[in-house]
N, C-alpha and C positions, 0 to 999 in steps of 0.2 A: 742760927738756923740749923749748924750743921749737928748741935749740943740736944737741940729740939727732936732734930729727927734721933738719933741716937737712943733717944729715952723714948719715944715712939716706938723704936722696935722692942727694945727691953721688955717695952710692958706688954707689948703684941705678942711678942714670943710665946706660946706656954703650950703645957703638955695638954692641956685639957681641951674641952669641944664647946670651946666659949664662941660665939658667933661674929667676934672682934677680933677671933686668933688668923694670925697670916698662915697656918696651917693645921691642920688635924691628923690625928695616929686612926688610920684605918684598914685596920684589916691588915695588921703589921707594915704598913706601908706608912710616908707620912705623904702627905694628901694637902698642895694648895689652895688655899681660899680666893672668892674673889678679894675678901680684903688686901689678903697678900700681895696677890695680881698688881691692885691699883699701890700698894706701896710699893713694888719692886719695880713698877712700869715709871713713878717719880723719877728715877735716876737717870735711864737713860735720855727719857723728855728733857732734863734738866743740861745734858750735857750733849744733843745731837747737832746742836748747832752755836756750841759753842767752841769756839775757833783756837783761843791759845788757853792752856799750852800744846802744843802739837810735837808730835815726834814724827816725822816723817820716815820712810825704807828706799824712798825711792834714788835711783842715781841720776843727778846732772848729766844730762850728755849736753847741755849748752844751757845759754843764759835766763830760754825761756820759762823755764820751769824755776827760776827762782821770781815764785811768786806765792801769792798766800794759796797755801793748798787746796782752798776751797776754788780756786779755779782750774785747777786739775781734778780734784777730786768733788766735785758739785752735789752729787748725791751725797759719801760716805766724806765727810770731813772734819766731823765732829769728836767728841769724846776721847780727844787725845791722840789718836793712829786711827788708820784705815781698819783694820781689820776689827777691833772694838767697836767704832761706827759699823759696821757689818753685821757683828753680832747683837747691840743695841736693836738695831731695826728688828733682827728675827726674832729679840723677844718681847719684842712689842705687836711683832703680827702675832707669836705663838699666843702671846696673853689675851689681844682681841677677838682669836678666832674663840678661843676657849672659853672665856666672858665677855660678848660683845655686850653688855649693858655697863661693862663696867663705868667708873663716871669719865675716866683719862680716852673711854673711846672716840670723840671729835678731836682731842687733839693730837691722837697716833695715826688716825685719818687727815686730818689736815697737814700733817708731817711729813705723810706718805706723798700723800696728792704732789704737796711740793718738791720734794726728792726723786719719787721715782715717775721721770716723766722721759720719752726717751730721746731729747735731747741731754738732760743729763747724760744717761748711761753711756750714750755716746761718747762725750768728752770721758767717761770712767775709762772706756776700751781704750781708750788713744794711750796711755800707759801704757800697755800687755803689749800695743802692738812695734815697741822698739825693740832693740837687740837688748839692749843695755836693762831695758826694764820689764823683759818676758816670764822675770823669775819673780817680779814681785809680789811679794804675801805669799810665796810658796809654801807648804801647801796649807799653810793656817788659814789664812785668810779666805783663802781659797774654794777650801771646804765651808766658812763658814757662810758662804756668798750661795752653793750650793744649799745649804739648810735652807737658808734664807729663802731662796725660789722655789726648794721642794714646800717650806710652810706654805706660800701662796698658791701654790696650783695645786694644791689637795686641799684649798677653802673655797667651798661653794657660795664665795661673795662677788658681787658685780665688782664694786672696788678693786678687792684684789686679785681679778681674772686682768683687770686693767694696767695693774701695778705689776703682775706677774710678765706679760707681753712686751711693756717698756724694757725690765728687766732682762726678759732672754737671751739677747743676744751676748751679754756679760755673761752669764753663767753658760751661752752653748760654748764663746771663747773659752775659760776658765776649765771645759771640760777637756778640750780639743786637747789644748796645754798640759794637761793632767794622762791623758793618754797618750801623746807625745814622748812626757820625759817619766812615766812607768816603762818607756822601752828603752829610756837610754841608762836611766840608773843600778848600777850593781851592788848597790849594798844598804843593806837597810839604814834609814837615822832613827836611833834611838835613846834618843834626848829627853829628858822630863819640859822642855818649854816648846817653842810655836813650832818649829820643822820637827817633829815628832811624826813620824810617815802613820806607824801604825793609826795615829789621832786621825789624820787627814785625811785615810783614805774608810775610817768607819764613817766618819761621815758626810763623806763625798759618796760611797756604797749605797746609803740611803736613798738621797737624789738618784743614781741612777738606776736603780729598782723603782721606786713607785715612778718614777717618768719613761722608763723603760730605754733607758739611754744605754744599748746593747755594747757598744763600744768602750764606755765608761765605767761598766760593770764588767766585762768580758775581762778589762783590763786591769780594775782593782782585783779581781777572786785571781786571777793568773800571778799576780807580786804577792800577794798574801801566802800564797800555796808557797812559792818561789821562794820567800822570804823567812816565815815563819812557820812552815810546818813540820819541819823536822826542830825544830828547837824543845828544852827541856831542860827540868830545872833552873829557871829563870832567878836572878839571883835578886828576891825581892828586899833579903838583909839590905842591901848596900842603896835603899831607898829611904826615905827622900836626900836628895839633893838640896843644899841650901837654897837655891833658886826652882825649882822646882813647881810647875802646874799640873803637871801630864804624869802620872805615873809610868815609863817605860812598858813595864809590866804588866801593869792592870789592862793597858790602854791595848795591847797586844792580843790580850786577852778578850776584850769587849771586840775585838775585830774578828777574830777566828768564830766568835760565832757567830760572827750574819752568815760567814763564806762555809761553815762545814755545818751537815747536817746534824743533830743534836746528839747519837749516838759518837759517831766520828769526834765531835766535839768533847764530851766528855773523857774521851779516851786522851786525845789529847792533852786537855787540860790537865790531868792528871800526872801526867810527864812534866807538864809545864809550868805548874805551881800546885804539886800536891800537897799542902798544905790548908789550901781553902776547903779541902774537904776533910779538916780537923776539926771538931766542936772546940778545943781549945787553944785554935792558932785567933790570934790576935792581934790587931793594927792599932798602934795609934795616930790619933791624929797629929799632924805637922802642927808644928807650933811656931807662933810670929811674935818675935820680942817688937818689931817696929813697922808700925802701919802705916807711916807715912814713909817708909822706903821702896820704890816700885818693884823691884826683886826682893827682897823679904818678902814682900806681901802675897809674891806668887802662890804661899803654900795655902794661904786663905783658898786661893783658887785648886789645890791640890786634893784640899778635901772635899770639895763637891765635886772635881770629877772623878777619886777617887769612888764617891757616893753613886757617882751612874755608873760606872763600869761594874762596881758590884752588884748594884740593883736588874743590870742585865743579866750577870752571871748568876746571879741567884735564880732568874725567872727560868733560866732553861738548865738547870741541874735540879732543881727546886731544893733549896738550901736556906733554911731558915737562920740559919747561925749568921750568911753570908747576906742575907738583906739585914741583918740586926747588924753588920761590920757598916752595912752603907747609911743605917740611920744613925748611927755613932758619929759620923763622919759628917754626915749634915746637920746635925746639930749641934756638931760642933761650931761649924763653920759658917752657919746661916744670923748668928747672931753679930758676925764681924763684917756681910755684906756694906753695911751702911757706917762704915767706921769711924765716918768726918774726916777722912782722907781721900782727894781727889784718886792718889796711884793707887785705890781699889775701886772706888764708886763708880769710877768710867767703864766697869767691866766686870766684876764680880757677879752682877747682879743677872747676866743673861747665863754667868754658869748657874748660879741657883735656879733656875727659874727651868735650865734644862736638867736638873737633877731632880726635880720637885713633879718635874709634867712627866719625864719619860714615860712610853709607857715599852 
């Protein structure tokens, strides 16, 4: 099956505007198909509720909690970790909102129905709400629990006005928590994997603009400023990291412009990785000797968000050299989504699918 799908994408893959391609070149941009949609929507279906292997984050404070995860976590249990289950679901709302004919649409719906109903979400908050277990999925998972509910409540479906209300009181938790400890933390993390701040808080900043979550956005533009705006000359040589998802750097960068106005912004960036504005600086992409190792594999995931952070930064300097670094980057990496290794397929596929849709 997994040899099957493999040669599936191979032949799917191409440059051209065949009407079988999982994506198209347009308008310098590369552009999702629905084909794509319903291949890339395969993986997480395949793995949302399936149970082992699992890696859990969470701490024992007592006996109860040694149980199968899917009884603490009832909605999000699947696809390996909590936070993978999180992003699984968001891009399977993002895929449906964007092609709801596709053919996987009854069963991302019937998936939903089951999942997000709010008894679930209920038993999800009992987590967050120990001592021991307040930090957990900070701030990865976190933020991506936020995408999650911003897809649904800016989709004018009955479904997921439904699915979105069971969900809220997780993501209003999740934000409280978020504005909480932006007041207690003093120093940026700036790691290339999941506690990467600058990651969490671009898009956690999303959910709290279009829902207008005053507190939440007051609080991410306040650490942003606090954190990174006097920074300069970012030291992007000493990138990647063998483990490595998150570029440091990039990711730094794709945050500074939700928070600073575009003039403000350019001047900044400028300081802070003058180099993007060189027709002949250059990136390459990370490269993976072994796919079925779950840290190796990270860098598969390094180049597609590698691919959004430039695709934002191009859109507001308007830099064409710097959307041709982000299509480099995705197609490099969009061909490794489906690898025939579980330690990518649980998760790769919701970063291509956010690299592919941004807009």
């Amino acid at each position: 099956m997994h040899k099957y799908f493999i040669l599936l994408f191979v032949l799917a893959v191409t440059k051209g505007y065949a009407s079988d391609s999982l994506y198209i070149h347009q308008n310098g941009k590369i552009i999702l198909t629905e084909t794509g949609a319903s291949f890339f929507a395969k993986l997480p279906l395949r793995c949302a509720e399936k149970e082992w292997p699992y890696k859990t984050g969470i701490t024992y404070t007592d006996s109860t909690l040694v149980t199968a995860p899917k009884n603490y976590h009832p909605a999000f249990f699947g696809c390996f970790d909590w936070h993978s289950s999180v992003h699984g679901h968001w891009m399977l709302a993002r895929l449906l909102k964007k092609f709801p004919n596709m053919k996987e649409a009854d069963a991302i719906r019937n998936l939903f129905n089951k999942h997000f109903t709010v008894a679930n979400i209920e038993q999800e908050i009992k987590i967050f709400e120990t001592n021991d277990n307040r930090i957990f999925e900070r701030t990865y998972g976190w933020a991506w629990l936020l995408q999650l509910q911003d897809e649904l409540l800016t989709w004018q479906d009955a479904d997921a006005k439904k699915w979105a209300a069971a969900l809220q009181p997780l993501a209003t938790k999740l934000s409280k928590l978020t504005v909480d400890y932006l007041d207690k933390i003093i120093y940026p993390i700036r790691i290339g994997e999941h506690s990467n701040l600058a990651f969490g808080l671009s898009m956690m900043y999303d959910y709290a603009l279009h829902q207008q979550d005053t507190a939440l956005s007051n609080a991410i533009h306040k650490a942003a400023l606090r954190f990174y705006y006097t920074d300069k000359n970012c030291p992007f040589s000493w990138e990647p990291g063998g483990n490595d998802f998150l570029s440091p750097c990039l990711e730094e960068a794709d945050l500074m412009r939700k928070v600073l106005p575009t003039t403000k912004y350019t001047t900044w960036l400028k300081n802070f990785m003058p180099q993007l504005f060189k027709a002949t600086f250059t990136i390459e992409p990370g490269k993976v000797n072994d796919r079925s190792d779950g840290k190796l594999i990270h860098l598969d995931g390094l180049n597609l968000s590698r691919a959004w952070c430039l695709k934002g930064i191009a859109g507001v300097i308007k830099n064409n050299h710097v959307m041709h670094l982000a299509n480099t980057h995705l197609e490099a990496a969009l061909p490794q989504v489906a690898s025939g290794s579980y330690a990518g397929e649980h998760w790769l596929a919701s970063f291509a699918v956010y690299a592919l849709t941004q807009e």
